[in-house]
N, C-alpha and C positions, 0 to 999 in steps of 0.2 A: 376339498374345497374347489368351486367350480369359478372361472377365472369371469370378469363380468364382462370382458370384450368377446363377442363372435366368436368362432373360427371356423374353418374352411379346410377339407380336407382335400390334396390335390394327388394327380398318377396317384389314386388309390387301387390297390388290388396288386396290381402288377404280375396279373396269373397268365398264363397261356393256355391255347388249346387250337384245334382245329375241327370245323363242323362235323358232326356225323360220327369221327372215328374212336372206337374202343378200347383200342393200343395203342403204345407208340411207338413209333418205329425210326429209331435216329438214323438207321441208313437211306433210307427214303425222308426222311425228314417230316413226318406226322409227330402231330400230339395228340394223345387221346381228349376229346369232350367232355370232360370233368371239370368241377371246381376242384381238381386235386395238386397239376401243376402247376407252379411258382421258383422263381430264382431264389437262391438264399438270402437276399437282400425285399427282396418284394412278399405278399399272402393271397391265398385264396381269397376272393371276391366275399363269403363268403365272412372268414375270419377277421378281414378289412374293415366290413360296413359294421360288425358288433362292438368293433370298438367305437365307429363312430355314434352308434346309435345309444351305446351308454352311455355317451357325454351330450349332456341338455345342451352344451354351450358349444355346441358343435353345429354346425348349420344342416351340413352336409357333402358331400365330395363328387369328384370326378374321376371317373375310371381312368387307368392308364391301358390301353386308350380306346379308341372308339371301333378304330377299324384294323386292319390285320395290314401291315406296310411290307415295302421290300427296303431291306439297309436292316441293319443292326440285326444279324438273326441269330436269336433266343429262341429254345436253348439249345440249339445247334448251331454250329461254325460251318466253315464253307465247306462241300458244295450248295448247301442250303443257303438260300438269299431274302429267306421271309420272317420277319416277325411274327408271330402270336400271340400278342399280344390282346390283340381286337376283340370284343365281343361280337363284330360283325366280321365275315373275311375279306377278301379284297375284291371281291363281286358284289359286298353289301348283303349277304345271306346272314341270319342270326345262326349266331352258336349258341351252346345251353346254357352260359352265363348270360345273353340277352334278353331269354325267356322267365331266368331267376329274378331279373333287374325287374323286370315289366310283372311279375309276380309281385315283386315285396311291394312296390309303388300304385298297384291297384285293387289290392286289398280291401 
């Protein structure tokens, strides 16, 4: 039964990656360009929006998050200082989940 208020999916995905690269290499601190890595608490970009897209009473959602930051870095600890969060990195370049996002949405 599908609930009759909205809702709004928010930090959906919660995947990483870094543009361009293949591997990942936690000593240099890259992730590969897949929708394949995610935290155990977070999903592929991917896996995220099916669930939203099966619920009519779902609106829609917001990636977590837009751009690639320094603090909090996933999923490497220090010496690495960068999140990967971003679908963009931190120069604003798209990664291959940017290209997936702008795929589904102009269909």
């Amino acid at each position: 039964e599908a609930p009759t208020v909205p809702a709004i999916s928010s930090e959906t995905s919660s995947a990483y990656s870094d543009r361009g690269l293949v591997f990942n290499n936690p000593l240099e601190g890259h992730v590969r360009d897949y929708d394949t890595e995610h935290p155990s608490w977070g999903q592929t970009a991917e896996v995220a929006w099916q669930a939203i897209l099966s619920r009519p009473f779902v609106a829609g959602g917001f990636t977590w998050t837009g751009w690639d930051y320094r603090g909090e870095p996933t999923p490497y600890g220090w010496p690495d200082v960068n999140s990967h969060f971003g679908i963009l990195d931190t120069a604003g370049f798209w990664k291959h989940r940017a290209h997936w996002y702008l795929a589904c949405w102009t269909a």
